[in-house]
Structures are given as C-alpha cells and as structure tokens.
LUMMI-122836 format. One line per 8 residues: number of its first residue (from 1); for each residue x, y, z of C-alpha. Coordinates in nm, 3 decimals. Each point is the difference from the previous one (the first is absolute). Layout:
<mivexs>
NUM) X Y Z | ...
</mivexs>
This chain:
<mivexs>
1) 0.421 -1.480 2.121 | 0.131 0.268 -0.213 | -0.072 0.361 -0.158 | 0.031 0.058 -0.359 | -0.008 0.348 -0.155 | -0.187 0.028 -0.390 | 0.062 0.278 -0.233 | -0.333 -0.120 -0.220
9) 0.047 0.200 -0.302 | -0.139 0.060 -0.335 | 0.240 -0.140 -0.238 | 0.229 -0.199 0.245 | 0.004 -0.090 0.380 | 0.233 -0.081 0.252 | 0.062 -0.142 0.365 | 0.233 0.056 0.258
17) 0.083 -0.073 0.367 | 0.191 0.060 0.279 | 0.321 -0.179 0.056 | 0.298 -0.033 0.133 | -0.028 0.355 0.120 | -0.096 0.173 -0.347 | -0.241 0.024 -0.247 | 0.021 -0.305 -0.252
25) -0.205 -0.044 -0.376 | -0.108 -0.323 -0.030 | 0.092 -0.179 -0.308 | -0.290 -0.219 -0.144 | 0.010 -0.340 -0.179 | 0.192 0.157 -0.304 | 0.290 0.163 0.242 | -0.148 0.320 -0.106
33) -0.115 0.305 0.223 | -0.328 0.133 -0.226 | -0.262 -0.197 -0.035 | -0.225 0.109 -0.289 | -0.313 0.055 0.114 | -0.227 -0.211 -0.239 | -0.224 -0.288 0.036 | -0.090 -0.262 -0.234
41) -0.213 -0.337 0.027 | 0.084 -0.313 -0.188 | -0.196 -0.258 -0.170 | -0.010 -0.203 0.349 | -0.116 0.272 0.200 | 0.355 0.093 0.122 | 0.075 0.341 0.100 | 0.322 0.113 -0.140
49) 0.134 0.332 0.185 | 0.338 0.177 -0.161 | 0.240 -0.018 -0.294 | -0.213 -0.323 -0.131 | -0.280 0.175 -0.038 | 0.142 0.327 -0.132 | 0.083 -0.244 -0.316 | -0.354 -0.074 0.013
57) -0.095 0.343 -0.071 | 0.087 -0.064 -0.321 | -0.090 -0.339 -0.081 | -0.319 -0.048 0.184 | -0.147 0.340 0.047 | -0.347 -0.096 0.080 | 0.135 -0.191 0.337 | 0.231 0.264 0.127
65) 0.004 0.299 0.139 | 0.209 0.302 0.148 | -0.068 0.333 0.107 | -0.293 -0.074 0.217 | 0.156 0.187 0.298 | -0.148 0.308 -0.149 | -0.350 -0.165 0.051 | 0.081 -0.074 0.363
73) -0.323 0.143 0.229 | -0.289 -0.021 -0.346 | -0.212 -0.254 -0.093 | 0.221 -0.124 -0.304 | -0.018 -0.377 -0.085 | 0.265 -0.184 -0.262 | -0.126 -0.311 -0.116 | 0.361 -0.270 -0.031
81) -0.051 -0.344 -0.072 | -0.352 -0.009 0.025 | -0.038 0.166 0.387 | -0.071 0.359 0.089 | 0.252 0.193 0.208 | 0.003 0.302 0.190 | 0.346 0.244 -0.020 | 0.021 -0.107 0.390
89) 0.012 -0.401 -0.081 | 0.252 0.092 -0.277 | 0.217 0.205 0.232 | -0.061 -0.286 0.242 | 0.173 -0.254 -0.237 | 0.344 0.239 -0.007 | -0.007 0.030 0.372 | -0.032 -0.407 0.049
97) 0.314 0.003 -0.288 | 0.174 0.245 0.230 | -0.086 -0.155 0.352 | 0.090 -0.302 -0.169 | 0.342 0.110 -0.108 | 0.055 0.191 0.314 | -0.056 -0.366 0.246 | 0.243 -0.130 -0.247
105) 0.276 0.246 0.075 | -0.071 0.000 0.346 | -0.020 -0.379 0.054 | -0.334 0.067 0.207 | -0.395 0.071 -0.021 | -0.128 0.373 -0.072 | -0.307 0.079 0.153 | -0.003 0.415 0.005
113) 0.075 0.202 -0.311 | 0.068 0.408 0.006 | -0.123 0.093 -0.330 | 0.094 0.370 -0.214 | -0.298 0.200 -0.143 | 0.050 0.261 -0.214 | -0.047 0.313 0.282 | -0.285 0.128 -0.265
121) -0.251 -0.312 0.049 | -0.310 0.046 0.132 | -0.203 -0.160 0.303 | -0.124 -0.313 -0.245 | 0.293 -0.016 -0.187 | 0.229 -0.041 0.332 | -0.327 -0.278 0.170 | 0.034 -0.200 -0.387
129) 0.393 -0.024 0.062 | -0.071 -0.154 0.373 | -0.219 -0.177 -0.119 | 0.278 -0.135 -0.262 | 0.200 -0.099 0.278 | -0.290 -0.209 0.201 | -0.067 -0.184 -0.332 | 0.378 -0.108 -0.041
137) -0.002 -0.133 0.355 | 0.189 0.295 0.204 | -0.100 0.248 0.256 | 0.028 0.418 -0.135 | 0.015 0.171 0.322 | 0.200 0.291 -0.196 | -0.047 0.169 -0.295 | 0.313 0.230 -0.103
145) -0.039 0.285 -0.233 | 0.264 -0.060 -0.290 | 0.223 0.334 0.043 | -0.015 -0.051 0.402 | 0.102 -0.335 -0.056 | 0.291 0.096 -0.197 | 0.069 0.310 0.212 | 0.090 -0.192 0.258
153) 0.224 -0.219 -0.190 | 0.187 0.305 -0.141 | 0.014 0.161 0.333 | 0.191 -0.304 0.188 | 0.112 -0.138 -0.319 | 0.304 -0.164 0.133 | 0.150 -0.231 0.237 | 0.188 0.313 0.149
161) -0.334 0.222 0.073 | -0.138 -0.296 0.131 | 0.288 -0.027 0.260 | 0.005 0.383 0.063 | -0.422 -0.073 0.114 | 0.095 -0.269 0.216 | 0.256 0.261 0.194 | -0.246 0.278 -0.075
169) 0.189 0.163 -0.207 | -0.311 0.039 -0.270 | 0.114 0.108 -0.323 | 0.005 0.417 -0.058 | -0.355 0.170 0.032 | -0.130 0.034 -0.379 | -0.310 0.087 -0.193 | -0.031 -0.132 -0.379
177) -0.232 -0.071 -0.245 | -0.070 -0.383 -0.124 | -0.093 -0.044 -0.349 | -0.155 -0.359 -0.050 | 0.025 -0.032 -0.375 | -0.185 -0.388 -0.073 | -0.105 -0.203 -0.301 | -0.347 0.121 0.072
185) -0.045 0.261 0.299 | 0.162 0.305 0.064 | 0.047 0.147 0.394 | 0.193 0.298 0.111 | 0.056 0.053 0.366 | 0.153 0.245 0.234 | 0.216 -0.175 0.238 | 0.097 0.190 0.368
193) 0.314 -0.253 0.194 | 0.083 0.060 0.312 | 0.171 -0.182 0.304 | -0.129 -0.354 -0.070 | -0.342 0.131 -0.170 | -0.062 0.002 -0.385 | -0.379 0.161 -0.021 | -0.165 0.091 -0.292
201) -0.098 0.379 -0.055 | -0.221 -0.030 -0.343 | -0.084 -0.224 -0.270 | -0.119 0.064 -0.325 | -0.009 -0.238 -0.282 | -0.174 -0.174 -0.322 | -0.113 -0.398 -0.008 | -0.029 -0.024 -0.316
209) 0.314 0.133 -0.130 | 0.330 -0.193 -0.031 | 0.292 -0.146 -0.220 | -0.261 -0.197 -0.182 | -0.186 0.339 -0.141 | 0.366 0.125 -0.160 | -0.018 -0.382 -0.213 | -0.381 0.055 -0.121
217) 0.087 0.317 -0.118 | 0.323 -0.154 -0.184 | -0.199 -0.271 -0.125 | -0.281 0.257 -0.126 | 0.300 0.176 -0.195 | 0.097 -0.289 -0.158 | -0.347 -0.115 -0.115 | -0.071 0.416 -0.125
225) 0.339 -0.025 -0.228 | -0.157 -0.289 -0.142 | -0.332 0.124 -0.093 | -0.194 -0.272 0.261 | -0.156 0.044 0.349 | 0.134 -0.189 0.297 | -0.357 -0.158 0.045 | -0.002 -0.083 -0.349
233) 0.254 -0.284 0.108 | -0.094 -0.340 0.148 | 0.092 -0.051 0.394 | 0.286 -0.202 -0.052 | 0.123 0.264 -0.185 | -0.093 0.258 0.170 | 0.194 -0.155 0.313 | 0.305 -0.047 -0.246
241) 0.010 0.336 -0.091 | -0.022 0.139 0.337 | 0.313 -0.241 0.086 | 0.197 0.097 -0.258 | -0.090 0.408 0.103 | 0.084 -0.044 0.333 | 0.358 -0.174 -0.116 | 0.031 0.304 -0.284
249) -0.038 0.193 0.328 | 0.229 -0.155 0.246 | 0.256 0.000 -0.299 | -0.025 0.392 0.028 | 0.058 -0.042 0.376 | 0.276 -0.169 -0.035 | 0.165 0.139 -0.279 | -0.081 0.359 0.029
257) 0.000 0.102 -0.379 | -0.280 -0.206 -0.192 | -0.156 -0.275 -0.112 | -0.201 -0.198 -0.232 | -0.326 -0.199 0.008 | -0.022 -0.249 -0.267 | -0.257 -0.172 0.030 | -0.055 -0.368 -0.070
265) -0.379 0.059 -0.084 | -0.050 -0.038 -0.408 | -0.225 0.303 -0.003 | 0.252 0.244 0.135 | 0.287 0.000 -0.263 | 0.113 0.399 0.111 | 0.237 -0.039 0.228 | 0.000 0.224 0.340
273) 0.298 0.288 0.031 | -0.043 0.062 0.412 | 0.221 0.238 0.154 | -0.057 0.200 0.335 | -0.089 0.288 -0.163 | -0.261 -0.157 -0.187 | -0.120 -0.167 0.300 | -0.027 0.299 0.213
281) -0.202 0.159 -0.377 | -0.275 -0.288 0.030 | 0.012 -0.047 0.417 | -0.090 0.367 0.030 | -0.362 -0.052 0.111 | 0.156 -0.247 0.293 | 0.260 0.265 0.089 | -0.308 0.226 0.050
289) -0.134 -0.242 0.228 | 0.299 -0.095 0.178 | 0.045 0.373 0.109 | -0.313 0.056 0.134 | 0.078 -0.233 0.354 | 0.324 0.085 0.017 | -0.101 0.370 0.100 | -0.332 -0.144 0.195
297) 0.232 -0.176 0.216 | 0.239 0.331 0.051 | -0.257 0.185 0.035 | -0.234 -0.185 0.280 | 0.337 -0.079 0.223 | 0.051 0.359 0.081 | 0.354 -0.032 -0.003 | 0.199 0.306 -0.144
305) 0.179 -0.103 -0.351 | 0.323 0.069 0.134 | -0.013 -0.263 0.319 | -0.086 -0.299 -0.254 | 0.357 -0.126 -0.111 | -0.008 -0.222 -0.259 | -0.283 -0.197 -0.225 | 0.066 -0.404 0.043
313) -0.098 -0.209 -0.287 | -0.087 -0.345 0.028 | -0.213 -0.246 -0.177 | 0.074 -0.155 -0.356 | -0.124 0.270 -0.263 | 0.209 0.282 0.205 | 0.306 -0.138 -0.145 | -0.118 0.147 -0.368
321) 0.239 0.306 -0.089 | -0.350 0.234 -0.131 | -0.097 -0.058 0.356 | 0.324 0.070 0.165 | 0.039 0.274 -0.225 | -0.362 0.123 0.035 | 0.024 0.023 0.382 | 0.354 0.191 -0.004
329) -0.129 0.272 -0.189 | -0.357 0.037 0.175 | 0.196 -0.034 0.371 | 0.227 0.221 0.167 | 0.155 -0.270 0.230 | 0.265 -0.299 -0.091 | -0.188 -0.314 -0.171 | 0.160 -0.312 0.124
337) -0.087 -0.352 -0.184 | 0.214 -0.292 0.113 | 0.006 -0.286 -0.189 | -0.205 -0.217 0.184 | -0.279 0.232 0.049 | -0.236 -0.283 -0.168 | 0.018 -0.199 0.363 | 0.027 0.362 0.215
345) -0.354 -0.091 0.122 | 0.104 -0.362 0.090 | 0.282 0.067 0.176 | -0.168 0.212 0.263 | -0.290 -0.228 0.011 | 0.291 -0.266 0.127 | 0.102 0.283 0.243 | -0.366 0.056 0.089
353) -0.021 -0.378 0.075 | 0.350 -0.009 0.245 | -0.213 0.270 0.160 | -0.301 -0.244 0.049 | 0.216 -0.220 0.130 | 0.192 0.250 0.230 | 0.327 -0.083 -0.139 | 0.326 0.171 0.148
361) 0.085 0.272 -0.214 | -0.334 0.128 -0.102 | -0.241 -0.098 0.264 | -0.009 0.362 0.149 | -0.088 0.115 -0.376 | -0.353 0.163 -0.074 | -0.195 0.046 -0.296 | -0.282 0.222 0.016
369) -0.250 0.020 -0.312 | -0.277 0.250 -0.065 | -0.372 -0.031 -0.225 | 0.022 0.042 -0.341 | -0.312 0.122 -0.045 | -0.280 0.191 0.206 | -0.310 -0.219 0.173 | -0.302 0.252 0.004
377) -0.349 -0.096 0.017 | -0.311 0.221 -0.146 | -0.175 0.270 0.129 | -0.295 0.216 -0.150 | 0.047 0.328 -0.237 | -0.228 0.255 0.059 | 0.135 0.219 -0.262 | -0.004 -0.070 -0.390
385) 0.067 -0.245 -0.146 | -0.119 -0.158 0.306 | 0.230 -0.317 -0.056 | 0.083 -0.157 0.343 | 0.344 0.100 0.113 | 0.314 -0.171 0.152 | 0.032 0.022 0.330 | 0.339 -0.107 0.049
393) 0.091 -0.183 0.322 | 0.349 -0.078 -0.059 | 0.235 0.180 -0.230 | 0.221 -0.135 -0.246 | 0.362 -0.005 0.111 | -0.118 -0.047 0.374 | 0.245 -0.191 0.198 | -0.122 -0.385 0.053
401) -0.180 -0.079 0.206 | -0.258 0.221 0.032 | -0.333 0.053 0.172 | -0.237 0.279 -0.070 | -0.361 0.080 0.103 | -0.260 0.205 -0.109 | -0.348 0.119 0.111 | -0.310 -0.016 -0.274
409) -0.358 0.035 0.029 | -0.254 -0.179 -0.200 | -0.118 0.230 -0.287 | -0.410 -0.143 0.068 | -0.143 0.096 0.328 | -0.147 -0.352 0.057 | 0.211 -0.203 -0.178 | 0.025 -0.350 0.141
417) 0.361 -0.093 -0.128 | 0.289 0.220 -0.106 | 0.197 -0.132 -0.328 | 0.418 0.068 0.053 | 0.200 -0.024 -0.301 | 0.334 -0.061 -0.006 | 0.213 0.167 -0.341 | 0.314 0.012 -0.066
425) 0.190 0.352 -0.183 | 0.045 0.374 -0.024 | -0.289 0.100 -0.195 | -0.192 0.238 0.171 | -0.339 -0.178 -0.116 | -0.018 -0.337 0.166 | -0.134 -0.149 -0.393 | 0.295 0.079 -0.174
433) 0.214 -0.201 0.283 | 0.003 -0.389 0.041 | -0.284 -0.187 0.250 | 0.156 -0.211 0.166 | -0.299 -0.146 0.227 | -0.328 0.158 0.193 | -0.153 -0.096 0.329 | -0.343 0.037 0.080
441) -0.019 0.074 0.392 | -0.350 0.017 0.180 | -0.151 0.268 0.188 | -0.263 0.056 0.267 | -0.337 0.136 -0.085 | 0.089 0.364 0.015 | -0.319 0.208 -0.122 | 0.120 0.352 0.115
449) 0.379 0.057 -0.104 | 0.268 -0.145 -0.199 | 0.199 -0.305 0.175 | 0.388 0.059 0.067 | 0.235 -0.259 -0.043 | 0.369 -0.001 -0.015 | 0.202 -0.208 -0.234 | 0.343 -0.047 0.059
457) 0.255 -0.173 -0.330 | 0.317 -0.217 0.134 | 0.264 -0.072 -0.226 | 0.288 -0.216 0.083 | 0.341 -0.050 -0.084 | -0.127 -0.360 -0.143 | -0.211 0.159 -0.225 | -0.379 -0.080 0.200
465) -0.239 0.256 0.051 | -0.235 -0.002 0.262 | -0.306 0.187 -0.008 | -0.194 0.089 0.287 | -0.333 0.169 0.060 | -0.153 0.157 0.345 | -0.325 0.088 0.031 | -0.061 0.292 0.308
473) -0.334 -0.058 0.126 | 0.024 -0.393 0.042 | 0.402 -0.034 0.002 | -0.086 -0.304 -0.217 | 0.366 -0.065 -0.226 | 0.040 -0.154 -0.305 | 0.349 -0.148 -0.133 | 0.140 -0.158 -0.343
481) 0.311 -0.068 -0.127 | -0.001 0.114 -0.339 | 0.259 -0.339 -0.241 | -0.062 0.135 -0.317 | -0.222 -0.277 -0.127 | -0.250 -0.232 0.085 | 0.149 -0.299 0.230 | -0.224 -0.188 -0.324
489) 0.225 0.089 -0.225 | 0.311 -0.100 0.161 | -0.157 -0.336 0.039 | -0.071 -0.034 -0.351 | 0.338 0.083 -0.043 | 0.147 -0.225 0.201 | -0.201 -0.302 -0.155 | 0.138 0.032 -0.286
497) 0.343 0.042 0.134 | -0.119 -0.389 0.112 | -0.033 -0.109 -0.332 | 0.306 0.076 -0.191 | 0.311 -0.180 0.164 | 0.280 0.282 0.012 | 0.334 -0.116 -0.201 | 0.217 -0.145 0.282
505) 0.364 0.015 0.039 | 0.172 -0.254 -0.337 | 0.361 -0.103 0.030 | 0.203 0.238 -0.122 | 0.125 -0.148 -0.307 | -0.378 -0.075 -0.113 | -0.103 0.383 0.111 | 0.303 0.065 -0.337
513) -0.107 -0.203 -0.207 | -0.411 0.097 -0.006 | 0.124 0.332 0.015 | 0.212 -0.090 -0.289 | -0.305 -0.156 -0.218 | -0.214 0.334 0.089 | 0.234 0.229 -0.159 | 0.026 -0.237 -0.275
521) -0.382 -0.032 -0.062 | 0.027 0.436 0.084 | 0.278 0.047 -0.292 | -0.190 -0.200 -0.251 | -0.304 0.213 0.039 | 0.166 0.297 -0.050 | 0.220 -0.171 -0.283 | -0.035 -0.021 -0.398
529) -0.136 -0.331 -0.114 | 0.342 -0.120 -0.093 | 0.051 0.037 0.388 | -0.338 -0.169 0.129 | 0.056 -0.251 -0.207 | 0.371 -0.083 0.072 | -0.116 0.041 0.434 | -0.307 -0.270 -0.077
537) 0.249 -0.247 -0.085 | 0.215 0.096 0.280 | -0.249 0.079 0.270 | -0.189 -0.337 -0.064 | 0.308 -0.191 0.087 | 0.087 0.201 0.254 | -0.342 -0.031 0.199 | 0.063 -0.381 0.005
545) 0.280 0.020 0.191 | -0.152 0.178 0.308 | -0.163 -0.298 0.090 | 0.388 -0.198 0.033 | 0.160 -0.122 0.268 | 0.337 0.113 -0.100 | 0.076 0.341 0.173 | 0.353 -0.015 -0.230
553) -0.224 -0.051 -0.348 | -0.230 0.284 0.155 | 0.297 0.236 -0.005 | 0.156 -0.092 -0.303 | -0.338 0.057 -0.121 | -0.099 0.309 0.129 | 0.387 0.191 -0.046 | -0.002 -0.103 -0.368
561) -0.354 0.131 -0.081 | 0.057 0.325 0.176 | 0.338 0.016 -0.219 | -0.241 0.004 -0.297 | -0.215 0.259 0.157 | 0.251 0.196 0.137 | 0.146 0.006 -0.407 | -0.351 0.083 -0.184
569) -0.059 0.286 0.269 | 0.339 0.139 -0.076 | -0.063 -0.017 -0.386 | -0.355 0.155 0.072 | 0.184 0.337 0.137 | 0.175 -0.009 -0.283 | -0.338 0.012 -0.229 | 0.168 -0.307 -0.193
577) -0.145 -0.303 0.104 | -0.402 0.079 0.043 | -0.038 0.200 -0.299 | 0.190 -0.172 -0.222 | 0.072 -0.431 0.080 | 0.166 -0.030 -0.275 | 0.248 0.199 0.021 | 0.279 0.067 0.221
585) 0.184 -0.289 0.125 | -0.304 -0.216 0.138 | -0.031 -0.264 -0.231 | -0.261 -0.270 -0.007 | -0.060 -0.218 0.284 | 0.261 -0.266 -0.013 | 0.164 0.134 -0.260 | 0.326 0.250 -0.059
593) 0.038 0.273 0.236 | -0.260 -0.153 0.252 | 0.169 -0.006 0.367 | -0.189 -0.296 0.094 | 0.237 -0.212 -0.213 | -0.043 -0.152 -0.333 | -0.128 -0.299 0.082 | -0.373 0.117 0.081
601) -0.161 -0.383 -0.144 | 0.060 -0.229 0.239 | -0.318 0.121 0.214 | 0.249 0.179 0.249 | -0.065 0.341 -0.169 | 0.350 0.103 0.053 | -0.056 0.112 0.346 | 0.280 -0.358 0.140
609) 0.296 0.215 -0.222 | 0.278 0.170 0.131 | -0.074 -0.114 0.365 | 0.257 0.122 0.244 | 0.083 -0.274 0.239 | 0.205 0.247 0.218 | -0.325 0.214 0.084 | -0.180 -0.301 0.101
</mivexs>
C-alpha cells in the first residue's frame, strides 16, 4: 500500500509521491502535471474530472462546475446532471482522479492520501476536506498547511540537501517568509529552519482571494469599455470571458509588456489594451488586501525584520510581474520566484510523504504546524454592552498540538446543565466570531452556589479537537470530538458519490481524441456562426468515430481535427477569423483556402487529407 500527497487547489490540483529517493509529480492520463480542478457530469451519469470538463465549462455550463473549493466547510449544494453535490463530494471526485493517476504511476494500490489546505482554513473547512478524502476511498491522517508544505520542499529542495540530512549535515539555519499566492486563496507564513526542523512561526492569510479575482476584475474591464455588465452575459459566456481574461493575463506574465483581450463574444466589439500598469490601476483594491496578512503574519511571529531573509513565492498567480513587483517594493528582503513555484506545495507534500514512509534521506525531517485561528468559548459580560465575551482557550499561532483548560462557573445558582460553546476567531465578543459547536453538560442540584467545572480544548496536529468538560463536585466528565459536520451529512454525501460512476482510466489515444471533440464543441461556442457551423459538420463526423475499432483511424482523426483547431485559434488571436469569416484566408468549407482539402463532398469532410503516414 502506498502514500500519495494532494495539493487540492482552486483552479488546478496536483499529486505527488515519494520515489526513488526524491520527490516525484505525478503525471495524469494526459502526461500533464496540473490537473484542473473542475467537475462535470455527462448525459449517462459519468463524472468527468479535469481538462474534459474544463471544455465543458463552456459548452455545458449548467452540468459543470469549478471553484467550489472556496465553499469547502458551508452548506453549499450544486445541482450537475440532475444530483445535488456538496464542495466535499466534488473535491472527492479530483482526489479519486488523482489517487487514480497516482496507482497508475506507481504500479500499486493507494490507500492513504496527505492532503494541502490552505494554512487559513478553518476547523469545518479542514473536517469537509477529510471528509473529501473518505468519500474518494483513501485514509487523511494529515492535513498540511499549503506554505508548510512548500516550505519544506524549498528547504531540502534537492537531491544534495537531502544527502547532507541523511549525514546530518541539515541545510544552514534560516528564517523566511512563504508567500502562497493560489488561483483562489492567499496564505503568508513565517517559516523558522533549523537542524532537521522546518516549524511554522505565524500564518496569516485570505480564502477567498487568488489568481482567479485578478481575471474577474479583467473580465469586468472588458465588459465596462463596452457599456455591458458581466452579469448581463449568459453563463457560457460568462465562463468564456473569464477564459479568455485569465489568458489576456498569463500573456502579461509571460510577456512582460502587454496584452490584448479580444473577445470572441458579439456584444463586446472594444477590444481590451492590458498592460501591468493598468493591471496594478484596476487590482488596487486586491493589493490592499493582499497587504494586510503579509504584515499579520510579521507581526504575530515576533521575529525582528532583519532575521527574516528572504520572501519565497510559490503558487501559480505569484508568477504575475504586478505581484512580483508589488511585493519588492512593499518588502525589504530579496523576493525569490522560481519557475516552478505552481507545484512548490506538491513537491514538499512528496517530501512530506518519504517522511511518512521514513525514507533515507528525510526520515529524521520534522514539520511542525501551528492554529490558524483562536478556539475560545463564551463567557458572561457584566459591563455594557453586556454581549458575552471570548474566552479564548487556545491562541492563534499556538504550536500544534495543543491542550488548554479552563475553570468556569455556571452564571445561575441552580442551574441543572451548563451550555459550552465552542467559536472560532479574534473578536473580542464571542458573536462576531464563528460557532463552531456547543455542548450542553449536566449538573447536580446545587441550590446554594454556582457549580465549577473545568473545560479543557485539544487541538491536534490532524486537525481534531477534543472538548472536554469536568464537573468538581461529582467529577462526572464529558467528551466530544468536535468533525466539523454532522456524520449525516457525510453520509448523504457519500450516497451520492454511489450514484455517479467516476470517469475511469480510457486508453490513451481515446483520452486525445474526447479531449479533442471537447475543445471542438468549446471553440464553436465561443466562435462566429461561420465557425459553429463549419465545427457541426466536422464535430458530427468526428463523434462517430469514437465508437471505432481502429486506434490508427482514431489518430488520424483526432491529429487532423486538432490541426483545424489549432489554425482557427491562431486566426482568433489575430481578431481575423471570429469577427470576420469571410475574410482573411479561411475560405468556405471545402472550398479554396480551406486546410481540410478541397475535396470536402465525399462525406469525409476533409479531415482523411494530407495524412502523414510517417507519424503513424
């Protein structure tokens, strides 16, 4: 049996294991290392996790979804293919795609799973992602917080600091600061590494903040220059505008000067001018909120400015130059952002899992975490406004795990049960922080003073808290274990998990060539009618030949109709082909200037021409 480390993220997820004495990504179905995190559900009650149903964003809106890992830990339902899911069975459908990928690469069953959080999720939001995990099939013993995750992977980021640990010669002593940049959460930590420890000083971050916010803002811009709202657009739209923003975007990344949306959406004509500067002009609000952890965590480590050495950037949206720049002019340190911070978090979960296994090199490492937010419960106000106030129990930042008691008395002399809630926060009136759960604890007939009791709060390093309550006079205790939700729900969860049959492992040449018709069906809704109607033809014959027997016809298939795709995106950049299919040098289906050959009537649709026998 084998362990198998998740980074579940927002926008896109990975795995990774231990192997062969490092740290390895593991590629999925498509050869490729990110996963997009977005589940759709077919007409046949299919589950389709990944770049298929990414497509399907597009095309079938109303069964697909992404994003839910901001609704991880609420009561949120999405409704795909006629079922109701939770954000926990969704998350559980990328996890099975992972595991799934993971026993491929390792040629043998996965039963445990080590799976990121962002460091800034609460109690429920951490119980919902175990949860995830016991609805794909896998055990979550661990939870890592992102930035420790990918601490550790920066730390002994190498084959030759894994080799100095195995001598005990730990890399140098050093304290830095992580800054977990996502596609929808933002964490900040203070990192303290020394001999073979990497602990966590402070966290501070933002879940709902990420990559995907800098795209809804571009996509609002583009929708304000042309005098519509963004909601005034259908969802397919909507979802095609937000894709082409977040490539206008990573076109600024990559090309550090500017770029241009053009949008393929017949009520946005104007097209988008997007340089960094710009960007920075209309992501000033998120800048605003970006700085405001970045000092919490500073400021809670209690480490002096001066010993912190550098800032470490990792996840996807840190790669954009505002944020690079942003962060060089706000910090006095070096910012370092290597270019593959978007699997930073991965790689040390792989490192985190050769610990598990106590593999040589790194089985003397340790990774201590801390709680991310303080567990109080509520106490009575005497003074005005007489709201009840926190009494914390154990402070945020405390180093896990933790046990902390506390003696109360029951405010009625009399009283024949004591009520202990359980919040979660640093507001100093218990309302204004989250309730996590209450406990109603009985209590001897006491008619002549107030009964003691002492309550004691145990948090672990697994994320479970334990609450325990004492009464004095009778020494009577009473114990829970606080899983964020109802064991119903997770049931109800699980059965429908039961009903929809997750996509399994396809031959690799068939995995293409679906993926092939999905961006097909994708590019024709975001086409002209000249284009939808040109794909129809295509498409239709296309989807007939999934069903063959011939893996060679399968290829020649699917290589020639990603040529064509491959040719109307590139004319689409150019702002030639969607606007205007008549001009440029398209042509008409069949006719001259069209790729696909001239012949386009003898029911082959052009796609048999130019076949290169070589390649097959």
């Amino acid at each position: 049996m084998a362990i198998v480390g998740i980074d579940l993220g927002t926008t896109n997820s990975l795995a990774a294991v231990y192997k062969d004495g490092r740290a390895q990504l593991v590629p999925n179905q498509f050869g490729e290392l990110l996963t997009p995190s977005v589940v759709s559900v077919d007409k046949d009650g299919r589950a389709v996790v990944g770049r298929i149903a990414q497509e399907r964003l597009v095309t079938q809106p109303q069964d697909t979804v992404a994003r839910f890992k901001r609704k991880m830990g609420t009561d949120a339902v999405y409704n795909l293919g006629g079922r109701r899911f939770t954000p926990e069975a969704l998350s559980a459908c990328v996890i099975g795609q992972l595991v799934a990928d993971a026993q491929e690469f390792l040629g043998e069953r996965v039963d445990e799973a080590v799976v990121s959080v962002p460091a800034y999720f609460d109690v429920a939001q951490r119980a919902a992602t175990k949860r995830a995990g016991a609805l794909a099939g896998v055990r979550v013993e661990r939870l890592v917080n992102e930035p420790s995750a990918a601490a550790l992977g920066r730390h002994f980021s190498n084959e030759g600091a894994v080799a100095a640990a195995a001598a005990d010669g730990y890399p140098p002593d050093e304290t830095f600061c992580v800054f977990d940049f996502g596609g929808g959460t933002l964490d900040v930590s203070v990192v303290d590494c020394f001999d073979n420890v990497v602990g966590i000083s402070a966290v501070a971050g933002d879940n709902h903040l990420g990559g995907g916010d800098f795209d809804l803002l571009i996509a609002q811009e583009a929708c304000r220059i042309n005098g519509i709202g963004l909601n005034a657009l259908e969802a397919s739209q909507r979802e095609t505008l937000l894709r082409e923003a977040e490539r206008a975007k990573r076109e600024l990344t990559d090309r550090d000067s500017h770029a241009f949306l053009r949008s393929s959406i017949p009520a946005l004509p104007q097209v988008l001018h997007l340089t960094n500067k710009r960007l920075f002009e209309l992501a000033e609000p998120l800048f605003t909120r970006i700085e405001r952890p970045l000092k919490q965590a500073v400021y809670d480590s209690d480490v002096p400015a001066e010993e912190i050495s550098r800032a470490v950037l990792v996840g996807g949206s840190s790669r954009m130059p505002v944020v690079r720049d942003y962060l060089e002019r706000l910090l006095a340190v070096p910012v370092t952002c290597e270019e593959d911070c978007d699997v930073a978090v991965a790689l040390g979960l792989g490192t985190y899992v050769g610990i598990k296994q106590r593999a040589r090199g790194v089985d003397r490492l340790v990774l201590t975490d801390i709680c991310p937010h303080s567990l109080s419960t509520d106490v009575r106000n005497p003074h005005p406004p007489f709201e009840p106030l926190a009494s914390v129990l154990i402070p945020r930042n405390t180093t896990l795990p933790a046990s902390s008691s506390q003696v109360y008395a029951n405010s009625q002399v009399g009283a024949r049960e004591a009520r202990v809630a359980v919040y979660q926060g640093e507001n100093v009136y218990a309302k204004d922080n989250k309730q996590l759960a209450e406990l109603m604890v009985p209590l001897p007939r006491n008619a002549s003073e107030q009964e003691a009791f002492t309550v004691t709060f145990t948090y672990d390093i697994n994320s479970i808290l334990g609450v325990e309550v004492r009464v004095h006079s009778t020494g009577e205790v009473t114990r829970r274990v606080y899983n964020g939700s109802s064991w119903d729900e997770g049931e109800g969860a699980l059965a429908t998990l039961q009903e929809v049959q997750l996509s399994a492992r396809m031959e690799p040449t068939r995995v293409d060539a679906e993926l092939a018709l999905e961006r097909a069906l994708c590019v024709a809704a975001e086409g002209s009618d000249y284009v939808r109607n040109y794909l129809r033809v295509l498409t239709y014959d296309f989807a007939s030949s999934l069903n063959s027997n011939s893996l060679k016809l399968l290829i020649m298939k699917t290589r020639q109709l990603n040529a064509v795709l491959d040719r109307i995106e590139a004319d689409k950049a150019d702002n030639a082909f969607f606007r205007h299919g008549d001009e440029g040098n398209c042509g008409e289906p069949g006719g001259p200037g069209d790729s696909l050959g001239e012949d386009a009537g003898d029911g082959s649709h052009g796609l048999d021409d130019g076949l290169d026998e070589e390649w097959l």
